[in-house]
C-alpha atoms as an extended CHARMM CRD file, in Angstrom:
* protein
*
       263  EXT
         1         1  UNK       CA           -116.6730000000      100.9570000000      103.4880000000  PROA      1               0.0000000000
         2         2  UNK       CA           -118.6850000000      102.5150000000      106.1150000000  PROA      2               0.0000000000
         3         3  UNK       CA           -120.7260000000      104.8780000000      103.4990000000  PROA      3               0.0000000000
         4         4  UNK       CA           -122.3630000000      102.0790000000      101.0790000000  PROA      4               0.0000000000
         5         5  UNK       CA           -125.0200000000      103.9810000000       99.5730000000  PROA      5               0.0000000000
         6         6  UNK       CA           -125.9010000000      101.1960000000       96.6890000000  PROA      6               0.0000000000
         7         7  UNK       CA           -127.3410000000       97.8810000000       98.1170000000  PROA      7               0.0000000000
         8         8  UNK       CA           -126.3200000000       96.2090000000       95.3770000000  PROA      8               0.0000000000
         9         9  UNK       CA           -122.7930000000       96.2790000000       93.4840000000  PROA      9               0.0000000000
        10        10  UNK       CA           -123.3980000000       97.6960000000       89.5950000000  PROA      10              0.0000000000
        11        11  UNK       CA           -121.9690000000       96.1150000000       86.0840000000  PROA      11              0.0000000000
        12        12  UNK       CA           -118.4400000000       96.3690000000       85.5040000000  PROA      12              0.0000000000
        13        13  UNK       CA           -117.7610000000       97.0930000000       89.2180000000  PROA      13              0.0000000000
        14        14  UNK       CA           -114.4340000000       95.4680000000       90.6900000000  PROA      14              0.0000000000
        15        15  UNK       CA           -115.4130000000       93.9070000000       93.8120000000  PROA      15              0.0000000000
        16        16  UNK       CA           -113.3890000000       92.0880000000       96.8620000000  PROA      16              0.0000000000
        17        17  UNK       CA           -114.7190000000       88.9270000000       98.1660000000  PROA      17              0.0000000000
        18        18  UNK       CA           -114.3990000000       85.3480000000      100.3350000000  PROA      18              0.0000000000
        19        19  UNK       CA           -114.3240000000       82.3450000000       98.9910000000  PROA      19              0.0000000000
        20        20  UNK       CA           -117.2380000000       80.4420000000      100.6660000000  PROA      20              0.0000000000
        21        21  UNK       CA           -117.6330000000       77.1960000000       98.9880000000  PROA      21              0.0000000000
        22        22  UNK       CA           -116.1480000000       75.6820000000       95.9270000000  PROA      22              0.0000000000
        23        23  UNK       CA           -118.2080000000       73.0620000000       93.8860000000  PROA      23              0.0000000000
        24        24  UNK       CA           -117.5560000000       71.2400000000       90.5950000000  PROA      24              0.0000000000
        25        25  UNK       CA           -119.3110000000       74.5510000000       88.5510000000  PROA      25              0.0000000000
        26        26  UNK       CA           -117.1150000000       76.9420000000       90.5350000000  PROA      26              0.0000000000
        27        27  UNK       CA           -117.2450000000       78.9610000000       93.7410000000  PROA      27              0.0000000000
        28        28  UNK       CA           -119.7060000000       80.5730000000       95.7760000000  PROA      28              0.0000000000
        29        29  UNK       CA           -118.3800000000       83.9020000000       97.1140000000  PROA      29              0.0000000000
        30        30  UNK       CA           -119.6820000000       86.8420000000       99.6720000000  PROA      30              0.0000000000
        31        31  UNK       CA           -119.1170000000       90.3150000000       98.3110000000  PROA      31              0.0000000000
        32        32  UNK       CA           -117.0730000000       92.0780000000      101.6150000000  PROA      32              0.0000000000
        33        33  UNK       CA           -118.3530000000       95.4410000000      100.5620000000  PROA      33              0.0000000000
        34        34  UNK       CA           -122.1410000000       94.1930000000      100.4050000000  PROA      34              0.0000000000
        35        35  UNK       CA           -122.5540000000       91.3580000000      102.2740000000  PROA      35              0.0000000000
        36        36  UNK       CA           -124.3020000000       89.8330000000       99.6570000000  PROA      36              0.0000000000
        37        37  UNK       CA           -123.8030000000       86.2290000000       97.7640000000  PROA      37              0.0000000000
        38        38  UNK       CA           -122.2730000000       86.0170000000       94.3940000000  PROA      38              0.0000000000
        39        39  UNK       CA           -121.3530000000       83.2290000000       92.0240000000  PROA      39              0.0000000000
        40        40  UNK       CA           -117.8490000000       82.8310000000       90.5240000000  PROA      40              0.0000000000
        41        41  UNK       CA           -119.0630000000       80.5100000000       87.7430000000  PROA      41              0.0000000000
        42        42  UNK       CA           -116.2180000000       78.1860000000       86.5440000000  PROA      42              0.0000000000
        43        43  UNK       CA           -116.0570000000       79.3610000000       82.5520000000  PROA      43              0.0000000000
        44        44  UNK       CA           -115.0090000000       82.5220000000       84.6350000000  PROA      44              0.0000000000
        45        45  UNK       CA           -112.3750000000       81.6540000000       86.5880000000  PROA      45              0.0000000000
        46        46  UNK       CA           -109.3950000000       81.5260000000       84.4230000000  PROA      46              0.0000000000
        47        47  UNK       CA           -108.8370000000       81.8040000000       80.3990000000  PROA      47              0.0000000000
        48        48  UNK       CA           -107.1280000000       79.0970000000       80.0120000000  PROA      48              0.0000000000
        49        49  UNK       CA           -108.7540000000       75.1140000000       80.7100000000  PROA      49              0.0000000000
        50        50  UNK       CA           -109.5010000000       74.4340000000       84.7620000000  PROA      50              0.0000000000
        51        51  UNK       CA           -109.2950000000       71.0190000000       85.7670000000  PROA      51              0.0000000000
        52        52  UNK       CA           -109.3020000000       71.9470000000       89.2510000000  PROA      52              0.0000000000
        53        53  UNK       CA           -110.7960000000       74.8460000000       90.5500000000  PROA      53              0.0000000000
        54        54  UNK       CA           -108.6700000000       75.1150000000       93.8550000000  PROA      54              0.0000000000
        55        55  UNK       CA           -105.3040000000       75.4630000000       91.5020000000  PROA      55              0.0000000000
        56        56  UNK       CA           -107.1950000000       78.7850000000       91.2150000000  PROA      56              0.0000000000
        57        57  UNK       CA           -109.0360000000       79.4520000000       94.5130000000  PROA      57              0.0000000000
        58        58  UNK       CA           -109.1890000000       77.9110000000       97.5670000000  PROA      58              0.0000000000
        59        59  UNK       CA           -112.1940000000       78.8270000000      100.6670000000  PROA      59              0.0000000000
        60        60  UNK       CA           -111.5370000000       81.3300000000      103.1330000000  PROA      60              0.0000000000
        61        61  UNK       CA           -109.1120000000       83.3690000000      100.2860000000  PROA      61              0.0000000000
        62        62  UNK       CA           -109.7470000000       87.0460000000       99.3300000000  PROA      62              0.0000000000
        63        63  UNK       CA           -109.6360000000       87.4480000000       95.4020000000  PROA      63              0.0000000000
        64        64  UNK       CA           -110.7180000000       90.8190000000       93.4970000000  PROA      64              0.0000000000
        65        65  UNK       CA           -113.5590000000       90.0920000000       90.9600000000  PROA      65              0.0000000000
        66        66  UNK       CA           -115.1710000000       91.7590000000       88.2340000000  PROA      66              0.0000000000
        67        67  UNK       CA           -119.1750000000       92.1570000000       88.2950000000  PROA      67              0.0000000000
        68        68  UNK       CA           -121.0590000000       90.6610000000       85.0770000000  PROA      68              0.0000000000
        69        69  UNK       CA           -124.7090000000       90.9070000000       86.1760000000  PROA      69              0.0000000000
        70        70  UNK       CA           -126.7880000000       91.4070000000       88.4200000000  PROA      70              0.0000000000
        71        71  UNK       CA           -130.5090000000       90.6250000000       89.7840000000  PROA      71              0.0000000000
        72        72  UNK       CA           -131.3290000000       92.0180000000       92.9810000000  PROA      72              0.0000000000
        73        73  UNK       CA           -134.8160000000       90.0470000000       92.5930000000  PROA      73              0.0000000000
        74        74  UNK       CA           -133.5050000000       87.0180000000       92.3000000000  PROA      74              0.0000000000
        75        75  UNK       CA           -130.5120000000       87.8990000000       94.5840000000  PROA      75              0.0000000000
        76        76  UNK       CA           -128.0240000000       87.0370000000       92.1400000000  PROA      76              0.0000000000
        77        77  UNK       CA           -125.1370000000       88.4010000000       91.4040000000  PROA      77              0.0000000000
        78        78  UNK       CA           -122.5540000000       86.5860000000       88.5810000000  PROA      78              0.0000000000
        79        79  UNK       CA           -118.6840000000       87.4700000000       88.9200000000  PROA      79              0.0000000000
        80        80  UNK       CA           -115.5340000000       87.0940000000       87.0230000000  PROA      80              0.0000000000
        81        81  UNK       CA           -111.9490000000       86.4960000000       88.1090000000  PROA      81              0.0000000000
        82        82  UNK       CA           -110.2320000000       85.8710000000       84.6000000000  PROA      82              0.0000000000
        83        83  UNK       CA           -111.5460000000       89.1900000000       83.2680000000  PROA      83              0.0000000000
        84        84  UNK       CA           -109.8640000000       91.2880000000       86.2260000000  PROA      84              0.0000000000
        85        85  UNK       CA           -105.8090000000       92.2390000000       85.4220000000  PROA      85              0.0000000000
        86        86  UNK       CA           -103.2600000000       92.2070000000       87.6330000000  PROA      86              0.0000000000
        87        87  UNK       CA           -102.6440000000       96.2830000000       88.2870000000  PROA      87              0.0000000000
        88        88  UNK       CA           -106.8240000000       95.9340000000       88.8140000000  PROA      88              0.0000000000
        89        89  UNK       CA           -106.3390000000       93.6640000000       91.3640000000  PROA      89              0.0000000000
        90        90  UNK       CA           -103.6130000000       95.1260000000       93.4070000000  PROA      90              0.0000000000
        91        91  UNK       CA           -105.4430000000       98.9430000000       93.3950000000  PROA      91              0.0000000000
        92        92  UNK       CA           -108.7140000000       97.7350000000       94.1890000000  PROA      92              0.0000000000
        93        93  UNK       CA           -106.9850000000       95.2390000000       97.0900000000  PROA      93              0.0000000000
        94        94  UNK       CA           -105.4040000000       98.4430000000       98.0680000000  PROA      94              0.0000000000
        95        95  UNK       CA           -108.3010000000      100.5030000000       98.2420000000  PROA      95              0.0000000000
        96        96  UNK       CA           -110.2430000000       98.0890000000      100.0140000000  PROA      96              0.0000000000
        97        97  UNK       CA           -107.2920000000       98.1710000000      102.8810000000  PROA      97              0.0000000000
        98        98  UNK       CA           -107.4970000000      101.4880000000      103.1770000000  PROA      98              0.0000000000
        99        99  UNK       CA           -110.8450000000      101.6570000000      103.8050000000  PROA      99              0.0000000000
       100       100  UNK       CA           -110.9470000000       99.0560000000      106.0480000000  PROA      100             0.0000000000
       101       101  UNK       CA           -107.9490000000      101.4390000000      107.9640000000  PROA      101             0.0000000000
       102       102  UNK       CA           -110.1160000000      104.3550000000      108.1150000000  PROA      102             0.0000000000
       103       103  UNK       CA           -113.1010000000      101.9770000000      109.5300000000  PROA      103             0.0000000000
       104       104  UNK       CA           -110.6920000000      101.0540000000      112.3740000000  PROA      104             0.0000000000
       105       105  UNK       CA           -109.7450000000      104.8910000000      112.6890000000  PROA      105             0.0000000000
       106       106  UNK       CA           -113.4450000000      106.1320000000      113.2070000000  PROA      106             0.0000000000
       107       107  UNK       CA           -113.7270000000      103.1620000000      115.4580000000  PROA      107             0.0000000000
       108       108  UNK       CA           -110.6990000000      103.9950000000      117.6690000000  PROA      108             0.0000000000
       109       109  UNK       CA           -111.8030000000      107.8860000000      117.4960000000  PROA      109             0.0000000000
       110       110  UNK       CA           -115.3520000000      106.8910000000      119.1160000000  PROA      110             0.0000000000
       111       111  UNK       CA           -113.6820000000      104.8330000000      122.1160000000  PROA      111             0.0000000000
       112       112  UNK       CA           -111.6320000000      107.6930000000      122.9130000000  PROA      112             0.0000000000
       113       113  UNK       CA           -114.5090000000      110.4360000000      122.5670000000  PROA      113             0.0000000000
       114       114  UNK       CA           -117.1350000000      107.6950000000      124.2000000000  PROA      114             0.0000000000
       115       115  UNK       CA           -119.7510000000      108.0390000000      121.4860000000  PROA      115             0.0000000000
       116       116  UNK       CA           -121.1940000000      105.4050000000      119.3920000000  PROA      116             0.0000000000
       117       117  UNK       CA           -119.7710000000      104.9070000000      115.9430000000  PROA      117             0.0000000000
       118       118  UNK       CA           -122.5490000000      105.7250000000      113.8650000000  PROA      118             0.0000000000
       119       119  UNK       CA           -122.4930000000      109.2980000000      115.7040000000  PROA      119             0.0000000000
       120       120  UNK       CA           -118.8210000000      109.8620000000      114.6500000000  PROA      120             0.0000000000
       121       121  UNK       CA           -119.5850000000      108.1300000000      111.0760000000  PROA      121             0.0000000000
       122       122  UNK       CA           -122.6170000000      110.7450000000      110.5870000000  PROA      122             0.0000000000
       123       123  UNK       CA           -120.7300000000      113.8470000000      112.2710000000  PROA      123             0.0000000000
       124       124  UNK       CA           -117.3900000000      112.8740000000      110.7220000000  PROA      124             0.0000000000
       125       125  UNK       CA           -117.4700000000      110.4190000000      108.2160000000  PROA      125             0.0000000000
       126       126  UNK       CA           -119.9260000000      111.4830000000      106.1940000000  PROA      126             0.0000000000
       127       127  UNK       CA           -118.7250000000      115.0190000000      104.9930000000  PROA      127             0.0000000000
       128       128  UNK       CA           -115.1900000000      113.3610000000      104.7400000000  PROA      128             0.0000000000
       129       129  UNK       CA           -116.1640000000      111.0070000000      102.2460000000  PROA      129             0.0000000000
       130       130  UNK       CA           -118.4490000000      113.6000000000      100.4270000000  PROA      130             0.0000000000
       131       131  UNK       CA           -115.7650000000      116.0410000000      100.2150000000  PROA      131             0.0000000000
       132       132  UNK       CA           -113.0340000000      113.6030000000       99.3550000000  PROA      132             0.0000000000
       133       133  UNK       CA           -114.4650000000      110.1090000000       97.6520000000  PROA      133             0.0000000000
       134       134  UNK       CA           -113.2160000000      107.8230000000      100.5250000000  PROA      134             0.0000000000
       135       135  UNK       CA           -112.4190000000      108.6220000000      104.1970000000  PROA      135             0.0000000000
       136       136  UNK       CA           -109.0760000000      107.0090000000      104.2490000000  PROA      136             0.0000000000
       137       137  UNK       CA           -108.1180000000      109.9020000000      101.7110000000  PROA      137             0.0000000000
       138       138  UNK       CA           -109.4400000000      112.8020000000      103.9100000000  PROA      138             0.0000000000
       139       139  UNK       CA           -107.1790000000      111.4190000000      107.2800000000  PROA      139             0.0000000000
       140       140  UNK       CA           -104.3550000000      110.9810000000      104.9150000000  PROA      140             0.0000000000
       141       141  UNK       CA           -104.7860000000      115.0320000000      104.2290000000  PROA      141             0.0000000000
       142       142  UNK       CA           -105.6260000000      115.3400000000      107.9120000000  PROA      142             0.0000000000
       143       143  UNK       CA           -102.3340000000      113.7060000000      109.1530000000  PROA      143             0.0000000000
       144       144  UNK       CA           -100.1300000000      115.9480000000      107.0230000000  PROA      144             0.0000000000
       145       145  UNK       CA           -102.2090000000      119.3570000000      107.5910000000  PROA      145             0.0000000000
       146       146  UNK       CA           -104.2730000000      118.8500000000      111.4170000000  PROA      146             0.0000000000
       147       147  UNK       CA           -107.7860000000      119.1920000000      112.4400000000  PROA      147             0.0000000000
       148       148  UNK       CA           -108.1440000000      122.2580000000      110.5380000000  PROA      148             0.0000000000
       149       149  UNK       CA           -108.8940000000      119.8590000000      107.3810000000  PROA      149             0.0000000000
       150       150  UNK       CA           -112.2130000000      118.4180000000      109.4930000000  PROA      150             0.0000000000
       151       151  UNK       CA           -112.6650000000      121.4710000000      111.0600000000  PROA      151             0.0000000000
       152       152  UNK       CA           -113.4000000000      123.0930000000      107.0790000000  PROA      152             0.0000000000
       153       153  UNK       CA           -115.4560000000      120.1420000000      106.0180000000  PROA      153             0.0000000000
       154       154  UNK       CA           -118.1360000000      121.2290000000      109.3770000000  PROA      154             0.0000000000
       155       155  UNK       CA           -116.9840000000      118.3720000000      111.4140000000  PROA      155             0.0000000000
       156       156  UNK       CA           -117.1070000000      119.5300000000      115.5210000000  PROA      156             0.0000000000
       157       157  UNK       CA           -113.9050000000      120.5410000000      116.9570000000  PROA      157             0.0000000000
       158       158  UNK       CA           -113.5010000000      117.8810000000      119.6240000000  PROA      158             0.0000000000
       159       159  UNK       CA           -114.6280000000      114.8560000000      116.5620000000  PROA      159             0.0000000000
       160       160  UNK       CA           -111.9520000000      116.8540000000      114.5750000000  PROA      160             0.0000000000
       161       161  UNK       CA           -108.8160000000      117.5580000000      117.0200000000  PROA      161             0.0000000000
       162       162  UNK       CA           -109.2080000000      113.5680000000      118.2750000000  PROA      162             0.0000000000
       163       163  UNK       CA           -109.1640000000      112.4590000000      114.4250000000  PROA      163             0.0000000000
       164       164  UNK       CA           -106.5070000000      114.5410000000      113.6380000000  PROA      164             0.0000000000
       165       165  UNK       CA           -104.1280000000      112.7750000000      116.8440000000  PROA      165             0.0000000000
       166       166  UNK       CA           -105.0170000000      109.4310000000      115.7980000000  PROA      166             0.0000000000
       167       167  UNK       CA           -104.6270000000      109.9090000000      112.0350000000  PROA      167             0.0000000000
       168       168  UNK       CA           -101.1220000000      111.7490000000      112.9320000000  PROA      168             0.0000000000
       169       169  UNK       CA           -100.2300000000      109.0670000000      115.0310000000  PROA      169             0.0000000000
       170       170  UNK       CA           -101.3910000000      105.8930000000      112.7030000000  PROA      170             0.0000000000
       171       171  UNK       CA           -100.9020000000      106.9720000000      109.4310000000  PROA      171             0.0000000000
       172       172  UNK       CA            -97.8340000000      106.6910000000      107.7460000000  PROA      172             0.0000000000
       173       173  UNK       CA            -97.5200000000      109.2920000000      104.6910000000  PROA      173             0.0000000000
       174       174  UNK       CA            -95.7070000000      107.6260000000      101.7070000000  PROA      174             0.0000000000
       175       175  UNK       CA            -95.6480000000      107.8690000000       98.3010000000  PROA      175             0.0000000000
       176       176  UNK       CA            -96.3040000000      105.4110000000       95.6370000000  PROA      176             0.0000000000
       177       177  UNK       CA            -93.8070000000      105.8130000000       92.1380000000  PROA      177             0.0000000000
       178       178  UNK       CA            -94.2540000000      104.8250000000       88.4350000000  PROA      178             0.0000000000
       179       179  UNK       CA            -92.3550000000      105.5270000000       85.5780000000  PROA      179             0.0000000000
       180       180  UNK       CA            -92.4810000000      105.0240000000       81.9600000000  PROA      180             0.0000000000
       181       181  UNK       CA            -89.8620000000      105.4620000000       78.4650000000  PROA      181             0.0000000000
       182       182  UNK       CA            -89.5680000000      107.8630000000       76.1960000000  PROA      182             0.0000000000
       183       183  UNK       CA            -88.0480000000      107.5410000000       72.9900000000  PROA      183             0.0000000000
       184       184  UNK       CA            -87.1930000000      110.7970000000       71.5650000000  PROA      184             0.0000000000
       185       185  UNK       CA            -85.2600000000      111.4600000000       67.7360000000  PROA      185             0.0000000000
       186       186  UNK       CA            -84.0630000000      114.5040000000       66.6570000000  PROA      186             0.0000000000
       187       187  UNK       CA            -81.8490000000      114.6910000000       63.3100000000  PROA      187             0.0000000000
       188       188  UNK       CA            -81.5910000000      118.9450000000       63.1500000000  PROA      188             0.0000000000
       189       189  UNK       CA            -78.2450000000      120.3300000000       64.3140000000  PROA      189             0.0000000000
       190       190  UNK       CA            -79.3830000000      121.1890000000       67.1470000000  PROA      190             0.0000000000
       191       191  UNK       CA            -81.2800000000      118.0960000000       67.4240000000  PROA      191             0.0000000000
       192       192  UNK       CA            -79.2140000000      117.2730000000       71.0640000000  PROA      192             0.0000000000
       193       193  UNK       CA            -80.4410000000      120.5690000000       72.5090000000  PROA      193             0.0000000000
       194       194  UNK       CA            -83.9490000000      120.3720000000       71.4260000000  PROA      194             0.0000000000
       195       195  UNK       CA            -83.8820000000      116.9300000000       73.0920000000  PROA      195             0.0000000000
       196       196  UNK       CA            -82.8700000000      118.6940000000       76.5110000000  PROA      196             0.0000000000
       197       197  UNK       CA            -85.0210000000      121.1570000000       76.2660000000  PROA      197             0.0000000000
       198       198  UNK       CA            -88.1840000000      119.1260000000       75.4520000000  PROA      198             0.0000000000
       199       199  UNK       CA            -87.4130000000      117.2000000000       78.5930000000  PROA      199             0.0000000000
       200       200  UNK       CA            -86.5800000000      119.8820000000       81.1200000000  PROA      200             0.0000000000
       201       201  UNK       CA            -90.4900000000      120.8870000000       80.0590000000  PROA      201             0.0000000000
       202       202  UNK       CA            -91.4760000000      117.6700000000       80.7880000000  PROA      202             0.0000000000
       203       203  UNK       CA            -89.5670000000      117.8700000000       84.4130000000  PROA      203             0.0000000000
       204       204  UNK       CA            -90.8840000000      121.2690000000       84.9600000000  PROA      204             0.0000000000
       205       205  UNK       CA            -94.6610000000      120.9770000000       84.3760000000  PROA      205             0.0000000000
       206       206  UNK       CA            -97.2030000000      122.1310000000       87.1850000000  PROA      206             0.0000000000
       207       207  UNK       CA            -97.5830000000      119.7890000000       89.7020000000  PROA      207             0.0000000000
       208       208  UNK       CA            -99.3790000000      119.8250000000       93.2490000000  PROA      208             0.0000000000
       209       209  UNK       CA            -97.6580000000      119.8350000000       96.4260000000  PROA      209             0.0000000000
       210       210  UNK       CA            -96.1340000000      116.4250000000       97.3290000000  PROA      210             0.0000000000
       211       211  UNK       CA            -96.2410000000      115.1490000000       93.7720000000  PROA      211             0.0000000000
       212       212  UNK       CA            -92.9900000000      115.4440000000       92.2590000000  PROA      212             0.0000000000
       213       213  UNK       CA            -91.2330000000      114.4330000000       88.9640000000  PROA      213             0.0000000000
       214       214  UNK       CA            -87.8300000000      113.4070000000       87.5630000000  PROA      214             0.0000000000
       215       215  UNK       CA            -86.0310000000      112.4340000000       84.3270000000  PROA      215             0.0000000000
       216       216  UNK       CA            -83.4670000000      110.4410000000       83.6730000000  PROA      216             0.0000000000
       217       217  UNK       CA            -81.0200000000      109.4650000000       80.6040000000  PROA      217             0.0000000000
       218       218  UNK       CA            -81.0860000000      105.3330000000       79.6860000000  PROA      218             0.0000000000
       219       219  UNK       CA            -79.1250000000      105.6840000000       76.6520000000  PROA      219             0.0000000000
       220       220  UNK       CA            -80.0990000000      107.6000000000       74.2710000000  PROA      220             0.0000000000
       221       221  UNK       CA            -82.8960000000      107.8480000000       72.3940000000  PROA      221             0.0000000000
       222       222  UNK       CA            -84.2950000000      106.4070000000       75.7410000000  PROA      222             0.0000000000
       223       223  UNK       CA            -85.2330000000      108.6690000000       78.6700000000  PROA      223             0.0000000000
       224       224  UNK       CA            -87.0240000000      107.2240000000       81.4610000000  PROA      224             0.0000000000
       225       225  UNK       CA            -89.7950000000      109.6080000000       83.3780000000  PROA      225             0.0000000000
       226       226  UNK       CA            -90.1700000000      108.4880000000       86.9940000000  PROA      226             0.0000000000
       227       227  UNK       CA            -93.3830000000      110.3250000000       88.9050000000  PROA      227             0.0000000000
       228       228  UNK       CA            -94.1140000000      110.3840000000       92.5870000000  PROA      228             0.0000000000
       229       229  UNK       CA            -97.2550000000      110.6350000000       93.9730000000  PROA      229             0.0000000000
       230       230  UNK       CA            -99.5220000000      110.2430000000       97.1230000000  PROA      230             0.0000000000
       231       231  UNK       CA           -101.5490000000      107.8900000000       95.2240000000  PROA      231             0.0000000000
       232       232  UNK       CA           -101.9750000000      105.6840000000       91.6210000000  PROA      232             0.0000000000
       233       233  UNK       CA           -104.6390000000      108.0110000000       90.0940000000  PROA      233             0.0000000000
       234       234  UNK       CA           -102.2540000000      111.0120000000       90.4190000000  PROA      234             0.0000000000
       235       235  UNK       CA            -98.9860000000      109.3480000000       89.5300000000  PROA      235             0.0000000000
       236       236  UNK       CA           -100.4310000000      108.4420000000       85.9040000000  PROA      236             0.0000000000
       237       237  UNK       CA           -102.1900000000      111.7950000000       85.1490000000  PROA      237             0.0000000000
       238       238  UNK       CA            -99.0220000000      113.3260000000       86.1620000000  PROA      238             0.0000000000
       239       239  UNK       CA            -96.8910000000      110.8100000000       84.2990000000  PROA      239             0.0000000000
       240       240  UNK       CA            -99.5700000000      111.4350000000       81.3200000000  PROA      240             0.0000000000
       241       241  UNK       CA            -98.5910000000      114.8090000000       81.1930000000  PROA      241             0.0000000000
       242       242  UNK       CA            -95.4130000000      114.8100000000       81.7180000000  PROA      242             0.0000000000
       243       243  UNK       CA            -94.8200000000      112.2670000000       78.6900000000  PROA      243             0.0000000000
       244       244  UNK       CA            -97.9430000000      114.4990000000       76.4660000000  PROA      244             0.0000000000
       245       245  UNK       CA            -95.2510000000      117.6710000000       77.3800000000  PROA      245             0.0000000000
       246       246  UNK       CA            -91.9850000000      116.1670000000       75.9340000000  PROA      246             0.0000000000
       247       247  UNK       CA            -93.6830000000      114.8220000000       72.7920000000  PROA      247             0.0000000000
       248       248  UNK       CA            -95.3620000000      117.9930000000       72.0140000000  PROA      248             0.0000000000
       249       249  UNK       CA            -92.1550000000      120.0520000000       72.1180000000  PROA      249             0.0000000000
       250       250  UNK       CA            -90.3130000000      117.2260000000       70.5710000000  PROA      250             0.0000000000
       251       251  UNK       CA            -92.7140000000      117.1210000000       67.2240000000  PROA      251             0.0000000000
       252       252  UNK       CA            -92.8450000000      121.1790000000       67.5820000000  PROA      252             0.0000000000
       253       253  UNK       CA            -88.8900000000      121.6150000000       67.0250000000  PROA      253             0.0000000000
       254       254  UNK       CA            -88.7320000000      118.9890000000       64.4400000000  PROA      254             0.0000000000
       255       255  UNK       CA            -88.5080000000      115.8440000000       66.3960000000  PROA      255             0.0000000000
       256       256  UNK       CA            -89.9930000000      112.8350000000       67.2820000000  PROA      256             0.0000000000
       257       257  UNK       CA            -91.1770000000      110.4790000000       69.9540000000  PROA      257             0.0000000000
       258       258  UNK       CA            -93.1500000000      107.7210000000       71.4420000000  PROA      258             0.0000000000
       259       259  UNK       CA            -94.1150000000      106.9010000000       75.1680000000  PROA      259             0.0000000000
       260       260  UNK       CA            -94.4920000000      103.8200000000       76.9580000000  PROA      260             0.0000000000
       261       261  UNK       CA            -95.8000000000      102.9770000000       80.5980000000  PROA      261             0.0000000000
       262       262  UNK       CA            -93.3890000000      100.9150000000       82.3750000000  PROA      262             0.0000000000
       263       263  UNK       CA            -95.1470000000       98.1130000000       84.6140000000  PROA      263             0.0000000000
């Protein structure tokens, strides 16, 4: 990420790295983000019994790991693979891709304005990331609305209008879906229409622009909720509410229900 402001990654932190070298104890692996050295110890590597460690990793592959400790005096940093699930892995690989796009973005924007990239990183990608957590997520706003996005954020016109072209031109706006189950009972007469009505609320709560969401009959009791979304952390707060909505009304006219995230 071209903004790094902590030298060091903290506890807990989900980190990409390269395998470097394995030995008997495990692997030795450099943090991509940091450029520093961590050690994949082997008690870490999977939950169940490792006979060999390259059935698990192999040098030269990318794997997601979570942070245990870390001593910046010692320069050490201790990581875990077996601890790190799989809907972990593939966000934070995902994240990690994007910001490696927007990297390459800044990088092709500087070429085509001729100034150095740390000019266009301090005049551009700075208040992007500020205003939006990660760069990649400010040129995905900038391909779908223009410069006008930069242009707010203080960013100079010329930095702005050639970001805007590239990002246009480069970025491809999809959008990622998720769904999850609801089981929903009501035994009053009217038990069918309360059911309806309980998820046309669900269907119909606010949502932001490009977010959208839609419910379908399984068989009854079942109702699946599918959201779409420009990205993960929106799809399950909208999916969240969405389900929260149903079962609310559901319980309110007599009913009830249970949710369940689909994978």
């Amino acid at each position: 990420m071209p903004f790094k402001e902590a030298e060091w990654p903290e506890v807990g932190e989900l980190v990409v790295a390269t395998v470097k070298t394995i030995t008997g104890y495990g692997a030795y692996v450099v943090l991509d983000e940091y450029g520093k050295e961590g050690l994949l110890h082997i008690s870490e590597i999977s939950s169940t019994w490792v006979k060999n460690i390259r059935d698990f990793v192999r040098e030269k592959q990318k794997v997601v790991l979570k942070v245990l400790r870390v001593n910046p005096r010692k320069g050490h940093v201790d990581l875990s693979l077996r601890r790190v699930g799989k809907r972990q892995r593939r966000e934070k690989i995902r994240s990690w891709k994007k910001d490696r796009r927007a990297e390459s973005l800044l990088r092709d924007a500087s070429e085509k304005l001729s100034i150095s990239v740390e000019e266009i990183n301090e005049k551009a990608g700075a208040p992007i990331q500020k205003k939006f957590g990660r760069i990649y997520e400010g040129l995905e706003r900038t391909a779908k609305e223009g410069a006008k996005v930069l242009s707010g954020l203080g960013v100079p016109e010329d930095i702005a209008v050639t970001l805007a072209e590239i990002a246009k031109e480069r970025i491809r706006i999809t959008r990622i879906k998720i769904t999850g189950l609801l089981e929903l009972e009501c035994t009053k007469p009217e038990g069918a229409v309360f059911i309806r009505d309980a998820l046309l609320r669900a269907q119909e709560i606010k949502k932001s622009k490009g977010t959208e969401v839609r419910v379908y009959t399984v068989s009854p009791p079942s109702y699946r909720i599918e959201v779409l979304a420009e990205n993960y952390k929106k799809a399950e707060d909208l999916l969240q509410k969405a389900a929260d909505t149903a079962l609310t009304n559901i319980t309110r006219l007599g009913g009830q229900g249970t949710f369940k995230r689909e994978k």
